[in-house]
N, C-alpha and C positions, 0 to 999 in steps of 0.2 A: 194287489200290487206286489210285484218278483223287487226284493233289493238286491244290486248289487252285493258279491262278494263280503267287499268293504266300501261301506256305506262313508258320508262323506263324516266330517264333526267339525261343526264351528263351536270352541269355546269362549265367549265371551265375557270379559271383565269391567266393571266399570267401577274405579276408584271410589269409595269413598262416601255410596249409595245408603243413604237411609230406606229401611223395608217398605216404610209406608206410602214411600213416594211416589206413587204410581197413577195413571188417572183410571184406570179397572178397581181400585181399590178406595174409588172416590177424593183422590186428591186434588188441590189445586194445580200441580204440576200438570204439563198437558206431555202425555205421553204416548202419542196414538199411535205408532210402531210396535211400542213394546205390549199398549193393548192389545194390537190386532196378534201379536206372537203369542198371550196368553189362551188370547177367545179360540186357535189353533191348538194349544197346547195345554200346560197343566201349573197354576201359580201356587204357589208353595206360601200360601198369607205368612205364618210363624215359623221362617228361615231364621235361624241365628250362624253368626261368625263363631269359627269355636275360639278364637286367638284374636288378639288385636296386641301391637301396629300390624303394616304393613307384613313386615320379612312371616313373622310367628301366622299369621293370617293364611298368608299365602302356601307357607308350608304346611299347614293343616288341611287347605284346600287342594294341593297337587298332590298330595301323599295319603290323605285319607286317616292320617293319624294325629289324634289329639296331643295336644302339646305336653302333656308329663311323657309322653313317649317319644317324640321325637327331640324335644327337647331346646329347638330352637326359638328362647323363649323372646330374644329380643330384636332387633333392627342391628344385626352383625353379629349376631350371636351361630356360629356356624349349623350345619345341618350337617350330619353325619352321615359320610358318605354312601354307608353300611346300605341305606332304606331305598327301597325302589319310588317308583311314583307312577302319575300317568303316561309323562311321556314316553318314560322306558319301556313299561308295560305295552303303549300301541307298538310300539319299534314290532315285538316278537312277533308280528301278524305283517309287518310291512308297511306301516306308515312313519315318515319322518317328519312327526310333528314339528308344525311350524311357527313360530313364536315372533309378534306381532307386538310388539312393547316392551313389556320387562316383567319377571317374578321374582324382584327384590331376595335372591337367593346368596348367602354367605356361605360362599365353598369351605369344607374341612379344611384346616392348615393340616392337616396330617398327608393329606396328600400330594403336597407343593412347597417346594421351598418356598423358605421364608425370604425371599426378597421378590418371590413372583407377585406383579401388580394387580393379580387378581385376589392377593389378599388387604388388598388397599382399599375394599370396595367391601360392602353388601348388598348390592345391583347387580349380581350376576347373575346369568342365565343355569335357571335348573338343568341340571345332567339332562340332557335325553330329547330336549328341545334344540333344535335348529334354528340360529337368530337370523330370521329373514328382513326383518326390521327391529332392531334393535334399540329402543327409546325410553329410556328411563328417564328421570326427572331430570336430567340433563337434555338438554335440548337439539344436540349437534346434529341427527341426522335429520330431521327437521327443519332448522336453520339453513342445512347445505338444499335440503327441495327449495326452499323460500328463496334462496340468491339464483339458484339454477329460473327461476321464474323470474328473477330480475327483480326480486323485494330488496329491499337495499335492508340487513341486519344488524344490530346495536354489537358493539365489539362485547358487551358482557355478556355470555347469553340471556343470562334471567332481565335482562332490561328489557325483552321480547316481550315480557306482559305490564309494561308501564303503561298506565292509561296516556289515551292523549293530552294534550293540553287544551286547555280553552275548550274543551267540549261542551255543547249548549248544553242548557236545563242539569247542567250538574251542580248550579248550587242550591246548598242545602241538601244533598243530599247525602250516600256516604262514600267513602273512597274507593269502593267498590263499583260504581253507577258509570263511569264511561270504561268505553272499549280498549282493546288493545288498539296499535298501530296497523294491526291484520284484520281480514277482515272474513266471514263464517267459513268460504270457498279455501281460506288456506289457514286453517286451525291445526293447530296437531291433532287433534281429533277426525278432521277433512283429510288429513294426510294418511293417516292411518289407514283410513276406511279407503282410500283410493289405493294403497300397497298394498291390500286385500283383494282387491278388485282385480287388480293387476296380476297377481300371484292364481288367484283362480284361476282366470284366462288364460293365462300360461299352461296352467295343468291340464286343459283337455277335461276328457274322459277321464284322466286318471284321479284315485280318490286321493282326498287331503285330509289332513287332521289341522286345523288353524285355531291356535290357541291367539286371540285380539283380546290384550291387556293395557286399554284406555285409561289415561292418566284420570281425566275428568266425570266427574267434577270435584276432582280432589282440590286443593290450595294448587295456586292461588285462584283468588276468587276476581278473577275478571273474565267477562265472557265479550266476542266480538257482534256487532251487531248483528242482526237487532236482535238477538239472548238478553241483551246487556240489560235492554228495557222492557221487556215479554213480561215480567211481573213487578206490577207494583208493591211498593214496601211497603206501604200503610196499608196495603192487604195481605200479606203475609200472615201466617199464627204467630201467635207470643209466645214465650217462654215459659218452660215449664223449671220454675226455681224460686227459690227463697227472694224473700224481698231485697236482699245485702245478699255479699259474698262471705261477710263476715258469718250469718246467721248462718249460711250453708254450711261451712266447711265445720260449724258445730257439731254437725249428724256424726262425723268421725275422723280422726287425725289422720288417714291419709287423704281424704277429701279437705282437709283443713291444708293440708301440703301441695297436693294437687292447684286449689283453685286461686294458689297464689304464685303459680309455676310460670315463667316467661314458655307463650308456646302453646301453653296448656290452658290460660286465663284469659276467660272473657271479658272483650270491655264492657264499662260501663255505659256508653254511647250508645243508646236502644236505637240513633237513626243509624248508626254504623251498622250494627246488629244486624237490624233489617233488610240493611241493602247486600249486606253478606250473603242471606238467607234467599233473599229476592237474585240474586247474581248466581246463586249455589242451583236456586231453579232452574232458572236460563242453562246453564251449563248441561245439567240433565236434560231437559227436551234439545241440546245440541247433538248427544250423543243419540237420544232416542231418533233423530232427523239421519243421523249417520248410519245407522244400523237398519234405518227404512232403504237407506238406498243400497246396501249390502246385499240385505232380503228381495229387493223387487229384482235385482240383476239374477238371483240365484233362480227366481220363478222367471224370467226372461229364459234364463238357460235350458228349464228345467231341470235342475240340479238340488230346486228346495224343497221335492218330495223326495230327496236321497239322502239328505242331512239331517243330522241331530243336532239342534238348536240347544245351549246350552247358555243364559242369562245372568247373571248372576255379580255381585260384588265382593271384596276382602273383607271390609268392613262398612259402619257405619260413622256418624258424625255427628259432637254433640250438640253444637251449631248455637251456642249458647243456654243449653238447658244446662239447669244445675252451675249455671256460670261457669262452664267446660267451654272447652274446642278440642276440636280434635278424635282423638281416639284410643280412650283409657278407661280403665277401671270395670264400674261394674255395674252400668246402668245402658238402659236396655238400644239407646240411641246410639251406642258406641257397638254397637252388636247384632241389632237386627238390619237384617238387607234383605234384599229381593233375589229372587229365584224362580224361574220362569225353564223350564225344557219341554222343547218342542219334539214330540218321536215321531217318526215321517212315517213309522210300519202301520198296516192297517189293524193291528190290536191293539193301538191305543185311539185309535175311533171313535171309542165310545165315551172318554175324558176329555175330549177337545174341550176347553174353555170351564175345566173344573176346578174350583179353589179348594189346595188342599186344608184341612184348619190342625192335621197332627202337625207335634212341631219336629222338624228337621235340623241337621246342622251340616255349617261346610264340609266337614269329613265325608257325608254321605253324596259327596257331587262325583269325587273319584270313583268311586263301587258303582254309582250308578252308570260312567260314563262306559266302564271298563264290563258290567254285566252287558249292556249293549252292543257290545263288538264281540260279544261269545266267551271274555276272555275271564278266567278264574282271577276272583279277586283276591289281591295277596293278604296271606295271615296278619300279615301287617294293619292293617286297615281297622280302624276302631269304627267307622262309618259301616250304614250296610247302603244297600241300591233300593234304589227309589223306584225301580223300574215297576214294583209292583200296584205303585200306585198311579202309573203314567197307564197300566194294563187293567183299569179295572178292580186290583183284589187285593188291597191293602192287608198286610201281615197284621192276626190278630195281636201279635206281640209285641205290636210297634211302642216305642216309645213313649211314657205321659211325662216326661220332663225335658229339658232341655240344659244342656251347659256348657260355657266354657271358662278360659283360661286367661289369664293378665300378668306378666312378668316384667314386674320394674323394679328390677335391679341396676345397676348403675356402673357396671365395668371400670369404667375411663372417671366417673365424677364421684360417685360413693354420695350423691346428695339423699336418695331416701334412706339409704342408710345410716350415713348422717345425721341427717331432721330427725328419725322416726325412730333412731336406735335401734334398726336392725340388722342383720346379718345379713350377706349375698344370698345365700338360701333361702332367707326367710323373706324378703321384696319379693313375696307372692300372694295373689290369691285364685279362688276358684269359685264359682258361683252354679247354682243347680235351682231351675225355677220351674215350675210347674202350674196349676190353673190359677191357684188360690194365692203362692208364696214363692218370696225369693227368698234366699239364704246365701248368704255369702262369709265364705272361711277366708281366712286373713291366717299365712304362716306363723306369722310373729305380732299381729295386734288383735284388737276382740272382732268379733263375728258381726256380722249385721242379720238381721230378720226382718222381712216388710210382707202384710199381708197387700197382694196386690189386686186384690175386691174392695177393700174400705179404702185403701192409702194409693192409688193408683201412681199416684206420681213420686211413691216411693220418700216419703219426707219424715215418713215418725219411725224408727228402730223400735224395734218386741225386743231385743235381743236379752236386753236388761231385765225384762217385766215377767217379774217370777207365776205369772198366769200361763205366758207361751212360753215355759219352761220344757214343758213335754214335746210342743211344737219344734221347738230348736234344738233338741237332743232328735229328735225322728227325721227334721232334716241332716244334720249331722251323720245320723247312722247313713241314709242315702248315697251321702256324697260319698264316707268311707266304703259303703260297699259299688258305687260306680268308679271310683279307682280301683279296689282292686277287681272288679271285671276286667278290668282294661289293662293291666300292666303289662308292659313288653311280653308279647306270644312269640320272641324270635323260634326259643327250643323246645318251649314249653308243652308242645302237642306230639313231640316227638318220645316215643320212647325203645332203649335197647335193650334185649333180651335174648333167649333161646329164638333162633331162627332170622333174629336181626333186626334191623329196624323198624319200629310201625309208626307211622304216621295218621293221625284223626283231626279232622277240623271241627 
C-alpha cells in the first residue's frame, strides 16, 4: 500500500480516562470501538500523563516537553511562547491542523496587552491550531447547534446537564442516575463527532490533520440515555482507600490537605460514589459509540487506511480512591490513561493488536506523531517516538521507569502554602516509578516511598524505615539524574568556534 504524500491524522482526546478502562484490557466498561481500534493497532497497557490538571497535561502532550521545561505547571499558568508544538510543527509540511474542542492553553501575557480578553481565560487554543469548533467547558457552540435543532436551552448554560425531574427508578439511587434534558443524538460528545464528519466531507481528497478534544467523561457526571443506566452501581469496583478520610490523609500532610479540599474530596456516600463511577462508565462507552461512528465513515470513504489514528487522554481520575476526585498528586489513577495508535502503513502489520507492557508517557505522543509525517523532531522534546514499536523493533534503550509532574501552587489563593508552609516554588512534586517502586519527592515536605509488589495500593511509606534507606537514596539519585537529562536543550547542543557554528543532537 502507496500513502499518500501526507497522510490523513485524527488525534483524539478524551477528557479525563482512567488507563484501565478498556474492555481489550478486560474491564467492565464496554468498549468495542476502541477494542476493535486496538486489535488494528497497537495498545500502550502502562501509558502515564506526564502533568496533571488539565492546562500542565495537555501542554506536555502537544509539546512533547516535560513540565520542569515548559513550565506551565498549573490551569492559567501561561506557556511560553518561545516552544513549538505539534500543530506548528505539521503547519511546515502543509497541514492546518484542525482543532475540535479545546487545549486548555494559557497564552504568554508577554505577547498581548494586558487588557486583551485572551488573557481572561486559560481555554485558549494552542498557537498553530485552527478552531474549527471550538468548545470548551463552556458550552455556547453547542447550545447554539441545540436551539438551531429546535431544543429549547436553560438561560445558564451549565443548567444544560441538570438531571430531569421525576425520573423513574431514581430513587435511592445517587444524583448522578437520571439523564440530562438531552438526549444521546444530541450530546456534546454527538455534536462534536458530527462537526468531524462534516469537516471531513468537506475536505475531499485533500489531507487533514484533526485534532477531536472530547470533554467526556470529564465532570460533570451525568450521561443521557440510556449511558445513564448501561452500568449498574452495585456492580461497579470499590474503592481503593483507607477505611476514614481521616486515616488517609495520615500517610502524609499534603494528602491530609488534599483530601479535605472542597473539589478535591470524596464523599462519604458509597451509593453517591457508585453511581458517580457507574455514570463516569456510561459516559466512556458514549464516546467509545462516537468514535465507532467517525471510524466506519472513514472506512465508508476509504480514507481509514490513509490515517494515523491516535487515542489517547490528558489525564486520569481518582473516582474516589484514596478518598480523591479529580486530578492530583501522586497516585497512579490521577496519571494512567489509555493509548491506542493506529498506523495505516503496511510496516506496522505485523503489531496489529499488540499490547505494549514498556511504559510510555504523554510527551512521547508528539515525536511519535511528528516521526510519522517524515518531520524532525524538535530538540525540544523530552519524549521520543513510539514509531519503533508500532514497526515491530522496540529501542533496546527504551525506558524501565516512568514519571511525572504535579504543581499546586496557588497564585490567586496561597492555600497550600498556607496549610502546608511552603513556598510558591516549593508546592511541588515529582514522582519516578518503576516495576518494583514508587518514589515521590516533595520540594518542600518529606519524600514518600511505596514498594508497589507487597503494598500495591500504595498505603504503608518506606520512606521513614531506616532498612529502605539505601532504596530511597538510589531512587532519589534517579530522579536527580532524569532531570538533569532533561533540562532545557534550547542552546545547549549548539556550540561556536573556529569555522562557526556546530550543531549535534
Amino acid at each position: 500500500m502507496t500513502l499518500p504524500p501526507r497522510p490523513n491524522i485524527l488525534f483524539v482526546t478524551a477528557d479525563q480516562w482512567r488507563g484501565e478502562c478498556l474492555g481489550r484490557l478486560g474491564h467492565m466498561v464496554r468498549t468495542p470501538n476502541l477494542d476493535a481500534l486496538a486489535a488494528d493497532g497497537v495498545l500502550f497497557r502502562r501509558h502515564f500523563a506526564s502533568a496533571a490538571p488539565c492546562g500542565p497535561s495537555r501542554a506536555c502532550l502537544l509539546t512533547g516537553m516535560y513540565l520542569m521545561n515548559h513550565r506551565s505547571g498549573t490551569n492559567g499558568t501561561p506557556l511560553d511562547a518561545r516552544f513549538t508544538n505539534i500543530a506548528l510543527e505539521a503547519r511546515k509540511i502543509g497541514y492546518a491542523p484542525a482543532l475540535f474542542g479545546y487545549t486548555d492553553t494559557a497564552l504568554d501575557p508577554r505577547t498581548r496587552p494586558a487588557t486583551d480578553p485572551a488573557l481572561a481565560t486559560y481555554e485558549n487554543v494552542l498557537p498553530g491550531f485552527d478552531a474549527a469548533v471550538y468548545l470548551p467547558e463552556d458550552p455556547k457552540a453547542w447550545l447554539k447547534w441545540l436551539r438551531a435543532k429546535g431544543i429549547e436551552t436553560p438561560a445558564e448554560p451549565f443548567d444544560i446537564y441538570l438531571p430531569v425531574d421525576g425520573y423513574a427508578g431514581a430513587e435511592g439511587k445517587g444524583p448522578s442516575y437520571p439523564p440530562p434534558i438531552y438526549g444521546a443524538e444530541d450530546s456534546s460528545t454527538a455534536f462534536l463527532a458530527g462537526e468531524v464528519l462534516s469537516y471531513i466531507e468537506d475536505k475531499g481528497d485533500e489531507p487533514w490533520f484533526i485534532h477531536l478534544s472530547w470533554l467526556r467523561p470529564h465532570p460533570p457526571w451525568i450521561a443521557p440515555e440510556p449511558y445513564n443506566t448501561m452500568y449498574d452501581a452495585e456492580q461497579v469496583p470499590g474503592f481503593i482507600r483507607r477505611e476514614t478520610r481521616e486515616a488517609e490523609g495520615e500517610q502524609h500532610p499534603w494528602l491530609a490537605f488534599q483530601t479535605n479540599r472542597t473539589g478535591f474530596r470524596a464523599p462519604g456516600d458509597d451509593v453517591a460514589m457508585r453511581q458517580f463511577k457507574a455514570t463516569y462508565y456510561g459516559l466512556m462507552s458514549e464516546v467509545d459509540d462516537q468514535l465507532g461512528r467517525i471510524i466506519a465513515a472513514l472506512k465508508a470513504s476509504g480514507q481509514y487506511e490513509r490515517t494515523l489514528i491516535v487515542f489517547t487522554s490528558d489525564h486520569g481520575e481518582q473516582m474516589g480512591d484514596h478518598w480523591l476526585l479529580g486530578k492530583s498528586g501522586y497516585f497512579d489513577q490521577s496519571f494512567h490513561i489509555p493509548l491506542i495508535v493506529r498506523d495505516p502503513r503496511a510496516e506496522a502489520d505485523g503489531t496489529r493488536g499488540a499490547i505494549v507492557e514498556a511504559f510510555t508517557e504523554s510527551v512521547d505522543v508528539t515525536p511519535t506523531v511528528l516521526d510519522f509525517l517524515g518531520l524532525e523532531v524538535p530538540l525540544t522534546c523530552d519524549g521520543r517516538s513510539l514509531l519503533p514499536f508500532l514497526r515491530g523493533a522496540p529501542p533496546e534503550d527504551w525506558r524501565t521507569e516512568v514519571h511525572w509532574e504535579y504543581d499546586f501552587r496557588d497564585i490567586r489563593g496561597a492555600a497550600p502554602e498556607t496549610e502546608l508552609g511552603l513556598s510558591i516554588e516549593s508546592s511541588n512534586l515529582a514522582v519516578i516509578v518503576d516495576e518494583a517502586t514508587k518514589y515521590v519527592h516533595f520540594a518542600g515536605l518529606p519524600p514518600l516511598l511505596f514498594d508497589r509488589v507487597e503494598d500495591p495500593g500504595e498505603f504503608r511509606d518506606l520512606a521513614a524505615d531506616p532498612a529502605a534507606a539505601p532504596r530511597l537514596a538510589a531512587c532519589a539519585g534517579r530522579m536527580l539524574s532524569w532531570r538533569m537529562r532533561h533540562m532545557d536543550r534550547g542552546l545547549s547542543h549548539w556550540h561556536l568556534g573556529d569555522g562557526g557554528p556546530v550543531f549535534r543532537r
